[in-house]
RORO-15359 format. One record per residue (C-alpha): x, y negated, z; residue in one letter. Coordinates in steps of 0.25 Angstrom, whole numbers, plus 2048, in hexadecimal, padded with zeros to 3 digits. Example, Ala and Ser with C-alpha at 12.3 -4.5 7.8 and 13.67 -1.06 7.14 Angstrom:
83181281Fa
83780481Ds
END
This chain:
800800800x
8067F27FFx
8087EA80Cx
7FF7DE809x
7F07D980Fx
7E87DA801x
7DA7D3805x
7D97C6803x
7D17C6812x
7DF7C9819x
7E67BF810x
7DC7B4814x
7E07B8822x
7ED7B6820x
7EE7AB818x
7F07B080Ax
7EC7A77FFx
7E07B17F8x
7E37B67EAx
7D97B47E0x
7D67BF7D8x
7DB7C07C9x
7E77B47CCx
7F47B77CEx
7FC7B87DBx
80A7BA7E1x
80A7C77EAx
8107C77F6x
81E7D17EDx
81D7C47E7x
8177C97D7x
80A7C47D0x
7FF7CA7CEx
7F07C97CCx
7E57C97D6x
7DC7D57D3x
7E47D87C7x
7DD7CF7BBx
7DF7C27B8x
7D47B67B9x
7CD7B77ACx
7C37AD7A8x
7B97B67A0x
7B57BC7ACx
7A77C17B1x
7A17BD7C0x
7A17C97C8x
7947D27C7x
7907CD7D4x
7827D27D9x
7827DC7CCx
7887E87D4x
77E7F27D8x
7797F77E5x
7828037E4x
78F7FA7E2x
78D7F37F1x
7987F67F9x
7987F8809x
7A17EE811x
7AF7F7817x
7AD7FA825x
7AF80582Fx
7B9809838x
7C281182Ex
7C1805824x
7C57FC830x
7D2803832x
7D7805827x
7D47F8823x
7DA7F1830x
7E57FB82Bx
7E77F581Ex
7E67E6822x
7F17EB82Fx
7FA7F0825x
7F87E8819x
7F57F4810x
7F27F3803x
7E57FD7FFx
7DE7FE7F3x
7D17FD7F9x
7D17EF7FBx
7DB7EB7EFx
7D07F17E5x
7C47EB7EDx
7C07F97EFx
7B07FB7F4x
7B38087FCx
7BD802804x
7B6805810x
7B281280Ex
7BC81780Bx
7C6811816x
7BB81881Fx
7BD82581Ax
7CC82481Dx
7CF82280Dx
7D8816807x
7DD8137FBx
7EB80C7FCx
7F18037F1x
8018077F2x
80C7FE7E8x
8067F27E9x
7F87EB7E7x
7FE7E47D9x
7FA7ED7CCx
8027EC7BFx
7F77EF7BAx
7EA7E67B6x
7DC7EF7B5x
7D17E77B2x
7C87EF7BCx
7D37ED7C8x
7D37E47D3x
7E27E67D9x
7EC7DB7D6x
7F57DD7C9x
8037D67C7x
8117DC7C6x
8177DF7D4x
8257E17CCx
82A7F07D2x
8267EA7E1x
8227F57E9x
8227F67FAx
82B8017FDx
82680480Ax
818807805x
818816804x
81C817811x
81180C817x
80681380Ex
80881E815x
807818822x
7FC81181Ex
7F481D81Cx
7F7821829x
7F381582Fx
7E6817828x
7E382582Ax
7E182881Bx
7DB835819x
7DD83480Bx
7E2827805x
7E38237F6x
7EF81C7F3x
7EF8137E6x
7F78097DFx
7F97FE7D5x
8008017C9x
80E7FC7C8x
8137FD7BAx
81E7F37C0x
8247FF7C5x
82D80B7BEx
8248177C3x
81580F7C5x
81B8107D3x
81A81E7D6x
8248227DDx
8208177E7x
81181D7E7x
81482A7E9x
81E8267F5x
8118207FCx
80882D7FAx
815835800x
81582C80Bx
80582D80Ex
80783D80Fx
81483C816x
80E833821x
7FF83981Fx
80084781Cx
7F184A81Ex
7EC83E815x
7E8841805x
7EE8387FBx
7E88347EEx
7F082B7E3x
7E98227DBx
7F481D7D3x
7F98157C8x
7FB81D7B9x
80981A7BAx
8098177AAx
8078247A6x
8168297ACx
8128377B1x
81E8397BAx
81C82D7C2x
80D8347C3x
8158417C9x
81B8387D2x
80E8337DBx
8068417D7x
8128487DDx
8118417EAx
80A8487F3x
7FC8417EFx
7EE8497EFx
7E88427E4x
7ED83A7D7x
7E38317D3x
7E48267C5x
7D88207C3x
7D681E7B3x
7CC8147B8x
7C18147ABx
7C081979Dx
7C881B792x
7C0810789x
7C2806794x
7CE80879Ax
7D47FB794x
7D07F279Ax
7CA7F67A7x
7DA7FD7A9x
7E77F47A6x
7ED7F7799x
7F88007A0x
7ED80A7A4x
7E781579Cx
7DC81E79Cx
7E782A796x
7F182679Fx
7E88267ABx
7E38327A8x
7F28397A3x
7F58367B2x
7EB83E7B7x
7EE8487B0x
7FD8497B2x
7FB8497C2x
7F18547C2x
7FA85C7B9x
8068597C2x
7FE85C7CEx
7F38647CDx
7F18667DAx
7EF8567DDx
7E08507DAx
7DF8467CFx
7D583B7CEx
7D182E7C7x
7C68217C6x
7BD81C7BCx
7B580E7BFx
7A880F7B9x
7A08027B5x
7AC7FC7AAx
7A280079Ex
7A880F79Cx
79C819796x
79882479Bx
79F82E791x
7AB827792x
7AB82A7A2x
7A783879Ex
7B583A793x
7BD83479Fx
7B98407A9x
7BC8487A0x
7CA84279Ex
7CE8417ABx
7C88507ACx
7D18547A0x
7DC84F7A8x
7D98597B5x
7D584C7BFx
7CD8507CAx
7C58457CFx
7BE8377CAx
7B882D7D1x
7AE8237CAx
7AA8167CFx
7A48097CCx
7AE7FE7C5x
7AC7F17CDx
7B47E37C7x
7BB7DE7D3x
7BD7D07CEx
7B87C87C1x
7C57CA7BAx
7C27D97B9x
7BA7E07AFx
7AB7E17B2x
7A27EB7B5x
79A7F07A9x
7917F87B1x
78D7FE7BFx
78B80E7BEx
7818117C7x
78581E7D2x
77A8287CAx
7868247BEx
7918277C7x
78B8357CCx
78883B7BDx
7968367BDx
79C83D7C7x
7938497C3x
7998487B5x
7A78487BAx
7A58547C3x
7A085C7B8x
7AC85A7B1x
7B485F7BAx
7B98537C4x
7BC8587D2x
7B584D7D7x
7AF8407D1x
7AE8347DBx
7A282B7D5x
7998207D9x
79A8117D8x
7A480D7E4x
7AF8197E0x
7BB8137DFx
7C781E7D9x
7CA81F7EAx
7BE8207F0x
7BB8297FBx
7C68327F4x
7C883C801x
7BC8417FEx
7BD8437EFx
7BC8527EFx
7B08537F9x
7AA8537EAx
79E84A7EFx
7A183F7E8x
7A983A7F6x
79B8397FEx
79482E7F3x
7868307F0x
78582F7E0x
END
């Protein structure tokens, strides 16, 4: 995780001047980046403010679970993908002793037009004493199970891998009894430097390949692809086949329904085991907007499709995120939702 307060609450607190989203800042490393990863563009529509359905209504964090680990967070200025990507089930899911920690930075090298994390080039930076704190911070959390994620940093020889398997070493070395799941970068397609995280020690290799093929550009940064996403799942569950393998697709960015069908059964072709589908949400005015609001009877004939074809499990309903209630995955109830 990288040791910084993230919510503009606590830099109100602490006197930090507020960064407004889609302008460039100077990081505290001291590189630029964007603010929620696109620029300010002028030919921008109002939020659809008032236009979400009922089903879209999130409920406030709370709970004691959600307290700690969030005083924990704040205590120790972690960096989690939960509140960098403005997750809804934040609380949910830091109740059920689950979190989704950001490692290598919270600056991309990368631009997705559906992403709210921070883009810029942080120019090879990385903390070195991270891996070791990680752990320690799943400690301190009590993690069952914890996601760890990352931005991609094409500034780096290996995408950073090296550095990212040294942190899901250190979680096991320091928390031998918690399951690790890496949602990670594509590391440009280089299949060794895949080996590297895959043979680290982790439960589950996860690369989200995000949305169909037709529209992977734009809602993807040109760097991404739907091959390459998919030639890395591939790769790890051949290298390990005893590891799990997962991926995301946001619904709602205009994709038809034929075109989500071909993509089950390319990710199906390429042996992964589980899919989780959920409901795209623009996070600012500079993102692309939502082209439609698929209803949870949509998201159940899914889910259904995607078993019959063979997913161990297919995660679906309007507040899935690619992380959601992921230690309960193979419970094979749709992790408790009623769809």
């Amino acid at each position: 995780m990288t040791l910084r307060m993230s919510s503009n609450t606590d830099k109100r607190f602490r006197g930090i001047p507020i960064v407004q989203s889609g302008t460039k800042y100077k990081t505290e490393e001291g590189f630029s980046a964007i603010k929620n990863g696109v620029k300010n563009r002028r030919d921008v529509e109002p939020l659809d403010i008032g236009r979400k359905p009922r089903w879209l209504r999130a409920k406030m964090p709370s709970g004691k679970g959600y307290s700690v680990v969030r005083n924990i967070v704040k205590q120790h200025r972690l960096s989690t993908v939960c509140e960098e990507s403005m997750c809804p089930n934040v609380g949910e899911c830091w109740n059920a002793g689950t979190a989704t920690i950001m490692v290598m930075g919270s600056v991309c090298t990368r631009a997705c037009r559906f992403c709210a994390v921070d883009t810029g080039n942080p120019k090879g930076w990385l903390d070195t004493e991270e891996p070791v704190n990680t752990g320690r911070a799943v400690q301190l959390m009590g993690l069952e199970y914890v996601v760890i994620t990352s931005v991609d940093r094409d500034d780096i020889a290996d995408g950073g891998a090296a550095h990212y398997a040294e942190c899901v070493r250190q979680i096991k070395q320091q928390n031998p009894n918690t399951a690790v799941e890496a949602l990670t970068p594509d590391f440009n397609g280089v299949m060794e430097h895949v080996e590297i995280v895959v043979d680290s020690g982790l439960e589950v290799f996860a690369q989200n390949v995000e949305t169909v093929k037709r529209l992977t550009h734009p809602v993807r940064d040109p760097r991404a692809s739907y091959e390459q996403t998919i030639a890395v799942l591939r790769h790890a569950k051949n290298h390990r086949p005893d590891i799990l393998t997962k991926t995301s697709l946001m619904l709602g960015l205009g994709e038809r329904d034929n075109e989500i069908m071909q993509t089950m059964d390319d990710l199906r072709d390429a042996n992964v085991d589980i899919l989780t589908l959920g409901q795209y949400l623009r996070p600012t005015p500079n993102h692309l907007a939502v082209e439609r609001f698929v209803t949870p009877d949509e998201f159940d004939l899914y889910r259904r499709e995607g078993l019959d074809k063979g997913f161990l499990e297919v995660v679906a309903g309007p507040m899935v995120r690619s992380s959601y209630r992921a230690e309960q995955v193979l419970q094979k109830n749709n992790v408790g939702l009623a769809v």
